[in-house]
PAMIKE-236802 format. One line per field, with one value per residue (C-alpha): residue number from 1; x, y, z. Coordinates in steps of 0.2 Angstrom, whole numbers, plus 2048, in hexadecimal, padded with zeros to 3 digits. Layout:
# residues N
seq <- [NUM,...]
c1 <- [X,...]
c2 <- [Y,...]
c3 <- [Z,...]
***
This chain:
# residues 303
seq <- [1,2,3,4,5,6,7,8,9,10,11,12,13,14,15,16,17,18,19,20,21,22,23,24,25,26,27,28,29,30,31,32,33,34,35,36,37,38,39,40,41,42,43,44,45,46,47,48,49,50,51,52,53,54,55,56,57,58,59,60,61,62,63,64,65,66,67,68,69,70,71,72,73,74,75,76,77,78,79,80,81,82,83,84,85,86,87,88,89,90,91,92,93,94,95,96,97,98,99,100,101,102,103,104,105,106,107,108,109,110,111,112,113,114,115,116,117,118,119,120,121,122,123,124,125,126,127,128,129,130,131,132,133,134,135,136,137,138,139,140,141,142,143,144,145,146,147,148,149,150,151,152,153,154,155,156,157,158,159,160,161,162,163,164,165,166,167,168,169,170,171,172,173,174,175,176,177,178,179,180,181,182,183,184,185,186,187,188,189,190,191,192,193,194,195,196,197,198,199,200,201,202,203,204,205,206,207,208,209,210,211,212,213,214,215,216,217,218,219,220,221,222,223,224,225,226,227,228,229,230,231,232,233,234,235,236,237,238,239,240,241,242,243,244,245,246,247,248,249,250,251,252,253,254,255,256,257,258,259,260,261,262,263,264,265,266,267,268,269,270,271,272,273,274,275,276,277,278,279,280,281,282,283,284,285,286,287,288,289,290,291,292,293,294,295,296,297,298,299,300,301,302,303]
c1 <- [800,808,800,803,7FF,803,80B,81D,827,835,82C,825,813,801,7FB,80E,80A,7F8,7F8,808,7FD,7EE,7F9,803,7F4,7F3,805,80A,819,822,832,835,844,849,844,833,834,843,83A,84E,85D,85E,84A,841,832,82D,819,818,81B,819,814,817,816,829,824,81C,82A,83B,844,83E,84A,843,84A,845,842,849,83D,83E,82B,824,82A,82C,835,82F,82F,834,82F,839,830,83C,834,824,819,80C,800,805,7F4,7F6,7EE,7F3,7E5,7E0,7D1,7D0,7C3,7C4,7C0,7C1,7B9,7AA,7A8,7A9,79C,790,794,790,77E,779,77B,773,763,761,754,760,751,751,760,75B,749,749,741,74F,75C,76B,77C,781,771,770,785,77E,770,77B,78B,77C,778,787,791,785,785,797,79A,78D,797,7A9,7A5,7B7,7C0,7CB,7DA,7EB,7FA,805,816,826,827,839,841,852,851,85F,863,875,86B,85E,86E,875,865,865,878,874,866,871,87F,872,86D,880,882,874,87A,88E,895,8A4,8A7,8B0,8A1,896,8A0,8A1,88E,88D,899,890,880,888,88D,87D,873,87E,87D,86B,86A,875,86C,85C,862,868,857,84C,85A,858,845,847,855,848,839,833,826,82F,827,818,828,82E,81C,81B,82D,82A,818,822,830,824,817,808,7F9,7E7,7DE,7CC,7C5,7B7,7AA,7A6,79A,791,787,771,766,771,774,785,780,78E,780,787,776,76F,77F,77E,769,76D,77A,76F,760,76B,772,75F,75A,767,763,750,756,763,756,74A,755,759,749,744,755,750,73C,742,74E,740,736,742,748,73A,73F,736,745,751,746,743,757,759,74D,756,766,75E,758,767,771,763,763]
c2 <- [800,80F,823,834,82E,844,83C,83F,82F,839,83D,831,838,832,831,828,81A,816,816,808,800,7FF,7F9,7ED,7E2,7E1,7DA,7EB,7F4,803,802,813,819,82B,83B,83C,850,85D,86E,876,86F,86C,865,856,84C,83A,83B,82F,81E,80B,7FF,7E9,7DA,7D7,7C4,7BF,7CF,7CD,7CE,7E0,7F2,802,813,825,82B,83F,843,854,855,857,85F,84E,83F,830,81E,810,7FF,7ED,7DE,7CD,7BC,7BF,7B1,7B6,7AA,79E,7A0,7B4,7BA,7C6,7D1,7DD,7E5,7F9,806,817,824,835,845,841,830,83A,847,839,830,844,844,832,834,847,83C,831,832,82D,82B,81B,817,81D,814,806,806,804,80D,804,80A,7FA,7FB,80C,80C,7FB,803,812,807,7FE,80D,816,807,803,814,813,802,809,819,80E,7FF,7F2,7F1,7E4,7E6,7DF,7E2,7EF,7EA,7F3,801,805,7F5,800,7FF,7F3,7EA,7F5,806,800,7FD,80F,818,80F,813,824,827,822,82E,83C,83B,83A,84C,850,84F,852,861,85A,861,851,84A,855,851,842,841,84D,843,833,83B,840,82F,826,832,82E,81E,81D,828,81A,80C,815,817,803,800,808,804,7F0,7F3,7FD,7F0,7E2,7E8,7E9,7F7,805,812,80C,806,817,821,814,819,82B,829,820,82B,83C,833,836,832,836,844,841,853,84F,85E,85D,86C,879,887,885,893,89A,88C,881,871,861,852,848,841,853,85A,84E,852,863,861,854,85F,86E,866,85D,86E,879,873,878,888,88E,88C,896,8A3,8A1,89F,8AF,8BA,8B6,8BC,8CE,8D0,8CE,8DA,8E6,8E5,8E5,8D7,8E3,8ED,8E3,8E3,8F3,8F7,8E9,8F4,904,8FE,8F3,903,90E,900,902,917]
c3 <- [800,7FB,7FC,801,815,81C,82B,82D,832,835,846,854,856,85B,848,844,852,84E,83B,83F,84B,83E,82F,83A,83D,82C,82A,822,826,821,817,812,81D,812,810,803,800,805,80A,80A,80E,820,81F,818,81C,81A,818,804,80D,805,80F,80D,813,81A,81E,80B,802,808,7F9,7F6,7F2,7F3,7EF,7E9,7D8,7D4,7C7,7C7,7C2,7D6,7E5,7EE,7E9,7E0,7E9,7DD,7E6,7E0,7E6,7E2,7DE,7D9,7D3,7C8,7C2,7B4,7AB,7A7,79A,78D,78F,79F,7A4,7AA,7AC,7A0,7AD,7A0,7A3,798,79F,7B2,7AA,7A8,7B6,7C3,7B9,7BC,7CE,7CC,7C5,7D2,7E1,7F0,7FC,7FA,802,813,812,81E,830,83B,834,834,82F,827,819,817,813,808,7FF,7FB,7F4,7E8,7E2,7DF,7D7,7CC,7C5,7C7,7BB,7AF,7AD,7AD,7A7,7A4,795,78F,786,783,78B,782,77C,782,775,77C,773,774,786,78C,79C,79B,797,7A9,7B2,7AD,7B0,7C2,7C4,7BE,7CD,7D7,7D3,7D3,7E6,7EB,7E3,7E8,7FA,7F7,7F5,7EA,7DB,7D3,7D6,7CD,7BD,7BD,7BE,7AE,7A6,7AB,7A6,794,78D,794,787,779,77D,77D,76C,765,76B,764,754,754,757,74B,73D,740,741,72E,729,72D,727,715,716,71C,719,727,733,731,735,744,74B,74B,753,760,763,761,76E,760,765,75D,767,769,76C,775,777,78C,78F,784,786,782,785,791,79A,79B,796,79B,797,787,781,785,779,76B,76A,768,75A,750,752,74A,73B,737,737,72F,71D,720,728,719,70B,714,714,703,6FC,709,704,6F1,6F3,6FB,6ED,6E0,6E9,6E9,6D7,6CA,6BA,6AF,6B1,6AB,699,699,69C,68E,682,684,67F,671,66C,66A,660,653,653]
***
């Protein structure tokens, strides 16, 4: 079990001794034993703690990720000897959880009478709580129902045991300068840092030749490399909310009515307009004009 727990371990405290108490009775133990987030140099806290079974996990390692992405650190966990089951499937089930999907999900609930969950005579805790996980998880597999899809293969074919070890070596390089002042240290960590790119640029470039050496369409081998180096993926612009009659409007079914009901009518509404544009400009030019224009100059050809 692993989350954002806000109790710092760093300090024996009340909330410290009765969370340990708790998870203990569960065989759970703390293994995090370094600082989580550094406020400034001289302060730190532990509050983003794992949690394992030391008894059924010995062979476990554990250490802190510097993404530079978030204020604290990262916990990568290694569990050793895993057994998974020998009749795994290719294929895995998930829920899309997308803001359309959670749109339709807010106005399912909005729709439902909740009084029913509270009609029974004696008020118990235990059916009330019942009733009200009924409703709300059938609303909630209605709204996220599972999918099942295959299991995605490593895109990162260039990615070699040697280049894992560097990156690990490399981590590892970086918390020592982070906390040493020597400034041998420093470059050698820029060195180290400068051949591991090339290396990886080279081992790249190995890779995708091979794959066009290999291969006799080239021209879709090519298209699919640069999709996965450029990360391109199809963007589904998918209209959330719009405005009706003055009103914000976030209902998909109510959305898509709107929009059929404007392009059934648009054709009907343009010929109208057409045919009434047409019919005031006949009443403001006369036809007879046109002949009479057409006589005059008839005329003075003959004179």
């Amino acid at each position: 079990m692993c989350r954002d727990f806000n109790i710092n371990y760093f300090n024996d405290n009340q909330n410290k001794q009765a969370l340990n108490s708790l998870l203990t009775s569960y065989s759970l133990y703390s293994i995090i034993d370094f600082p989580t987030r550094r406020i400034y140099n001289n302060s730190h806290t532990m509050i983003d703690n794992i949690f394992i079974n030391k008894f059924k996990n010995e062979n476990y390692s554990v250490y802190s990720l510097i993404n530079s992405l978030s204020d604290p650190d990262a916990q990568v966990l290694s569990l050793s000897n895993i057994i998974l089951p020998d009749d795994r499937s290719e294929f895995y089930s998930y829920r899309k959880i997308s803001k359309h999907s959670l749109n339709e999900f807010q106005t399912s609930l909005s729709y439902k009478a909740w009084k029913n969950v509270f009609n029974n005579n004696d008020n118990d805790k235990n059916t009330i709580c019942n009733n009200f996980l009924n409703t709300f998880l059938r609303k909630f597999y209605a709204s996220f129902p599972k999918k099942r899809t295959k299991f995605m293969q490593n895109s990162k074919a260039w990615l070699t045991t040697g280049i894992k070890i560097s990156c690990s070596n490399k981590r590892k390089l970086y918390l020592l300068y982070r906390k040493s002042s020597d400034s041998k240290l420093k470059i050698y960590y820029k060195n180290y840092c400068t051949i591991l790119t090339k290396v990886i640029i080279l081992a790249k470039k190995m890779c995708y030749n091979d794959k066009l050496v290999n291969l006799t369409n080239k021209p879709k081998t090519t298209w699919s490399i640069v999709k996965t180096i450029t990360n391109n993926k199809k963007n589904f612009n998918n209209i959330l909310r719009i405005e009706i009659d003055g009103k914000i409007k976030t209902h998909q079914q109510t959305i898509a009515e709107k929009f059929n009901n404007y392009y059934v009518s648009v054709v009907d509404i343009t010929n109208n307009n057409s045919i009434n544009n047409a019919n005031s400009d006949l009443n403001k030019i006369n036809p007879l004009n046109y002949l009479y224009s057409d006589l005059n100059s008839l005329s003075q050809i003959l004179k």
